[in-house]
C-alpha positions in Angstrom: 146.4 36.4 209.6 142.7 35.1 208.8 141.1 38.1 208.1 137.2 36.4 208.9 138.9 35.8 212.4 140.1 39.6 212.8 136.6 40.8 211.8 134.6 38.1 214.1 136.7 39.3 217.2 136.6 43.2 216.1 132.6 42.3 215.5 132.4 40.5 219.1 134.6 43.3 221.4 132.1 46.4 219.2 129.2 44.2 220.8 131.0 44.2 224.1 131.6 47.9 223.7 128.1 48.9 222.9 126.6 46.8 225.7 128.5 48.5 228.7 126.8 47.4 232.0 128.6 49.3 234.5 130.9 46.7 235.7 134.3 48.0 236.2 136.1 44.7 235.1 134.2 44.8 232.1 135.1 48.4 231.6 138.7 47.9 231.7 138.6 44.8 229.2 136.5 47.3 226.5 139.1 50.1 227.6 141.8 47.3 226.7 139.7 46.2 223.2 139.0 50.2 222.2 143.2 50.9 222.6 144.0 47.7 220.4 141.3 49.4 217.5 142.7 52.9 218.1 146.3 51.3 217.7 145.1 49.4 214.3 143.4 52.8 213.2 146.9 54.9 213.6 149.1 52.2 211.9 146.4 52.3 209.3 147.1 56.0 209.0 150.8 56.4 209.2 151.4 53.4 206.4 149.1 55.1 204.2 150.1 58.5 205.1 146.6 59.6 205.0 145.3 62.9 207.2 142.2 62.6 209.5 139.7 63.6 206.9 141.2 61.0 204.5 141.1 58.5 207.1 137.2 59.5 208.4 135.8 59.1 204.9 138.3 55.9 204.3 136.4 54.0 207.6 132.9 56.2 206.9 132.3 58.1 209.6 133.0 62.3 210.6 136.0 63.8 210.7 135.4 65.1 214.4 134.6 61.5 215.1 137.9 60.1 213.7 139.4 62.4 216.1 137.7 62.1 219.0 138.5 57.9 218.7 141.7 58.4 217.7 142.7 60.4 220.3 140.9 58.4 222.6 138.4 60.5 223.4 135.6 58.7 222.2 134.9 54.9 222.0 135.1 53.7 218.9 131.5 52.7 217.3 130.3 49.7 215.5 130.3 52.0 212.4 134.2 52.6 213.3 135.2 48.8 213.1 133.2 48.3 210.6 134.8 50.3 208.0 138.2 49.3 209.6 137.3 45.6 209.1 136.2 46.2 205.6 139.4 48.0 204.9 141.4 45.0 206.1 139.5 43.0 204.0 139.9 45.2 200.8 143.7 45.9 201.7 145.0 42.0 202.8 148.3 43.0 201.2 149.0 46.3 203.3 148.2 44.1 206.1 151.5 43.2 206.6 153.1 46.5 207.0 151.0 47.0 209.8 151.0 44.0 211.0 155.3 44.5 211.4 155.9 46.0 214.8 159.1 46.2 216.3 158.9 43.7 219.4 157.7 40.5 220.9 155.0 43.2 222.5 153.2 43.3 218.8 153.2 47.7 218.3 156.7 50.0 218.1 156.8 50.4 222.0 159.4 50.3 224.3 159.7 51.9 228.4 163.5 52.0 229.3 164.1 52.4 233.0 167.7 53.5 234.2 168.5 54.3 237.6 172.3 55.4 239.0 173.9 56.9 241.7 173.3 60.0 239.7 169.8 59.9 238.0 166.4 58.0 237.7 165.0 58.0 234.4 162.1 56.3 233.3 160.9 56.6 229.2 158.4 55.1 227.1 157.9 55.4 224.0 155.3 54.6 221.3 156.4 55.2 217.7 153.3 54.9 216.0 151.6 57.5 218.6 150.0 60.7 218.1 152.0 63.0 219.3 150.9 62.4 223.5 153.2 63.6 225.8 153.9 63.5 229.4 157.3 65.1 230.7 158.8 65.9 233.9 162.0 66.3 235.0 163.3 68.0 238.0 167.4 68.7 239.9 166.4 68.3 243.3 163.0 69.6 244.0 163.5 72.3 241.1 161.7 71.1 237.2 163.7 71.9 234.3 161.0 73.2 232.6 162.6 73.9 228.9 163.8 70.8 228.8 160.7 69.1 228.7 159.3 71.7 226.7 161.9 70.6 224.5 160.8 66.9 224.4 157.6 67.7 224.4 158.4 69.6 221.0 160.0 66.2 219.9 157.1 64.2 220.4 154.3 66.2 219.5 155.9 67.0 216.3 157.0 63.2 216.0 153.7 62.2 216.2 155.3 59.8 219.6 153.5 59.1 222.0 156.2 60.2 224.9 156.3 59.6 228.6 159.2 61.0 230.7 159.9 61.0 234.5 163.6 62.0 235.1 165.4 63.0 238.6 168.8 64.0 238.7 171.9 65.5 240.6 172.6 67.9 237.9 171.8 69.6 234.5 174.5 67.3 232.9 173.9 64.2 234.3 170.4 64.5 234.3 170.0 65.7 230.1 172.7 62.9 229.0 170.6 59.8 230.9 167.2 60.7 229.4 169.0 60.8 226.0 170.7 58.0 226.8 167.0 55.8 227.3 165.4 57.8 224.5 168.0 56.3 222.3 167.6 53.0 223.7 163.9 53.2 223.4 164.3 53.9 220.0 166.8 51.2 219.1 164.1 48.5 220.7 161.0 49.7 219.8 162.3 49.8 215.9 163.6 46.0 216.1 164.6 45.3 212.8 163.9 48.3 211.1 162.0 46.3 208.7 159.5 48.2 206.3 161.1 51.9 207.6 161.9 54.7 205.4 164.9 55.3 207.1 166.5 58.6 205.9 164.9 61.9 207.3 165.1 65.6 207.1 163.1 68.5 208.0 163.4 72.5 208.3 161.5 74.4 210.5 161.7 78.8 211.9 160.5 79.9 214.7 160.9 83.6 214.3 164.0 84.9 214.2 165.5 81.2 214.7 165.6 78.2 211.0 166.9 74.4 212.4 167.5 72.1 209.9 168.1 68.3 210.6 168.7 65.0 208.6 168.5 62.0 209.9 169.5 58.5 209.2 168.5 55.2 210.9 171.5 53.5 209.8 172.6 51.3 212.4 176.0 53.8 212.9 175.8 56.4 215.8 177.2 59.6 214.4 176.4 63.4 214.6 177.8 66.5 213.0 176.3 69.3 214.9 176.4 73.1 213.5 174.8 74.9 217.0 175.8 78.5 217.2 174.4 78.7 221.0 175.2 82.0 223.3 178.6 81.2 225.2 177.2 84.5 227.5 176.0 82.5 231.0 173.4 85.4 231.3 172.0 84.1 228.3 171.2 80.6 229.6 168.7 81.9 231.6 166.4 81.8 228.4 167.0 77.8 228.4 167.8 77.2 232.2 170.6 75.1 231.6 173.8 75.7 229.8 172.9 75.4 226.1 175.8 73.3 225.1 173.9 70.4 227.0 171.6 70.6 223.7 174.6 69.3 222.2 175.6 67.2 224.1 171.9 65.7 224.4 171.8 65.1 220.6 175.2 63.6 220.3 174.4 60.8 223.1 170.6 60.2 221.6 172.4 59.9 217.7 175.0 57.0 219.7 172.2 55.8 221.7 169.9 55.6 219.2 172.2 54.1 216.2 171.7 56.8 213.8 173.5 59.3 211.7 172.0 62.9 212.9 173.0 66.1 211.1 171.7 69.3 212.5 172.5 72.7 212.3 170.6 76.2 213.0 171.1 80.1 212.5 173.3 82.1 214.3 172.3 85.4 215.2 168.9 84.4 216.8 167.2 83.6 220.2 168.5 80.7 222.0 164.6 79.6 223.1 163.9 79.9 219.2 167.2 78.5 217.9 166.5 75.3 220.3 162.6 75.1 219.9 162.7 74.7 216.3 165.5 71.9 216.4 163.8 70.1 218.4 160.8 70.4 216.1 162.8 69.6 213.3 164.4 66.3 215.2 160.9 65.7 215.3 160.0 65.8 211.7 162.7 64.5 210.9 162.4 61.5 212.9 158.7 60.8 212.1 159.6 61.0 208.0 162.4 58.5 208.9 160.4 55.9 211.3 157.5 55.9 209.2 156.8 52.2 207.2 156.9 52.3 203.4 153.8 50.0 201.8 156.3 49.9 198.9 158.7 47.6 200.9 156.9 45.7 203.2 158.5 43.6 205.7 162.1 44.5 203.6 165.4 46.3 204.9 166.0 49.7 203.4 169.6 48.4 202.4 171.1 47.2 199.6 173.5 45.1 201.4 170.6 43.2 203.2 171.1 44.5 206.6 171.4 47.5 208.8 174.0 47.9 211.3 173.5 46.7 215.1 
C-alpha cells in the first residue's frame, strides 16, 4: 500500500469532514469515511495492544477525545488523522498486520443468517470491535433475557462488536442455532487465521462464582466442559432456561467455531454467578486468542504450516 496515497485520501475525506454542509448524501459518505478511520484506529490498538491513553498520546490528541471517536461518538478531527497518518508512515512495517483482515470485505466481519422450521437467527460479528452489543432473543413473544445477558457478557468482555436477533420454538432449539452462527461467524470472519495468537485463557469471579476457560483456535472442534450447574428445576429460575443448555451452547459454538474450548467453574456457587463469569471468561479468553501478533505478521501460528479447516 502507497502510504502518500493513504494519507492524501485520509487528508481529502478530514476536509470533507470538516466542511459539512447539511446535505444528507454528503452526511452519509463522511459517516461512511469517519467508520473506515475509527476501524483503522481500533486495529491500530488491538495489534499494539495499547490502552486509550497510550493510543490518545500515540495520535496527539485527549484521552476523552480518543474515546469519544473511537466509540463513535465524536467525528474524528483533522488533528485525529493526522497523527494516524503519521503513525502509518512511521510504522510501514506494522502496516501489514492491520492491513490482514479476514475476508474479501477487508475488516474481521461476518453476519450469518439461519432460518428453519424451528428458529430465525441473524448474527454479526466484528472481531476487531469494541465491545458494542445489540441482543435480543425471544420463545414466542417472551425474551430470554439471561441469555443475552449472557452474550452480551461475551462481547463486551471480547471487545466484539455483537449483533443478535434470534426467534425460536424453544429454549433448546433456540440457544443451539445462535451458537451454531456465532461459530460460523467466527470461522469466516477469522479466514485464515493468519497473524492470530491463537491459544487463550482467562479466569474471572463473580462473588461467590471463579470460571476459568482456555481456548484454542486450532482448526479442531472439541470441548471438555467441567459445569457443576443446579439439577434442582426451581433453580433454573435464576437463568430462565435449563442450565445445561449452557453446556450445550458451548459445545456446539467450540464445533461450530473450530476450536478447542476448555472450561470449568466452582461448584457450590450461584448459578447467575457461575454462568456470568464464564461467559466473561469465554470472552477474555477469546479476545487474547483472536488478537494479531506484530511478531508474526501475515504468518500461521503452526509449526506444520497450516491450521485445520
Amino acid at each position: 500500500m502507497n502510504l502518500d496515497v493513504v494519507g492524501k485520501l485520509l487528508m481529502d475525506d478530514v476536509k470533507q469532514i470538516q466542511n459539512v454542509n447539511g446535505d444528507l448524501t454528503q452526511y452519509l459518505e463522511i459517516q461512511q469515511v469517519n467508520k473506515i478511520i475509527v476501524d483503522i484506529a481500533r486495529q491500530i490498538q488491538k495489534s499494539t495492544g495499547n490502552s486509550d491513553p497510550e493510543m490518545a498520546e500515540l495520535i496527539g490528541c485527549k484521552r476523552t477525545t480518543y474515546n469519544r471517536i473511537k466509540n463513535e461518538k465524536k467525528l474524528a478531527s483533522g488533528v485525529f488523522c493526522r497523527g494516524l497518518l503519521m503513525w502509518l508512515v512511521n510504522n510501514e512495517k506494522e502496516l501489514s498486520t492491520i492491513k490482514y483482515k479476514g475476508n474479501d470485505n477487508g475488516e474481521r466481519y461476518y453476519p450469518v443468517n439461519r432460518k428453519t422450521n424451528e428458529t430465525d437467527i441473524s448474527v454479526e460479528l466484528n472481531i476487531d470491535g469494541s465491545g458494542k452489543h445489540d441482543i435480543k432473543s425471544r420463545i414466542g413473544i417472551n425474551s430470554v433475557g439471561m441469555f443475552d445477558h449472557l452474550l452480551s457478557q461475551l462481547a463486551q468482555h471480547g471487545r466484539f462488536d455483537l449483533k443478535v436477533k434470534a426467534s425460536g420454538d424453544d429454549a433448546h432449539h433456540l440457544i443451539e442455532d445462535v451458537a451454531i452462527c456465532l461459530g460460523e461467524a467466527f470461522v469466516k470472519a477469522l479466514g485464515e487465521k493468519r497473524g492470530i495468537v491463537r491459544m487463550g485463557d482467562a479466569t474471572v469471579t463473580m462473588d461467590d462464582a471463579r470460571a476459568m476457560v482456555a481456548v484454542d483456535i486450532s482448526g479442531r472442534g472439541y470441548s471438555k466442559l467441567e459445569l457443576p450447574f443446579s439439577q434442582n428445576s426451581a433453580e433454573w429460575q435464576l437463568l430462565g432456561f435449563p442450565p445445561d443448555l449452557i453446556r450445550h451452547f458451548l459445545e456446539t459454538f467450540a464445533t461450530e467455531a473450530r476450536l478447542n474450548l476448555h472450561a470449568s467453574v466452582l461448584n457450590d456457587a450461584d448459578d447467575h454467578h457461575k454462568a456470568e463469569a464464564l461467559f466473561k471468561a469465554l470472552g477474555r479468553a477469546l479476545d487474547m486468542a483472536t488478537g494479531l501478533d506484530k511478531r508474526i505478521s501475515g504468518e500461521l501460528p503452526s509449526t506444520k504450516g497450516r491450521l485445520e479447516e
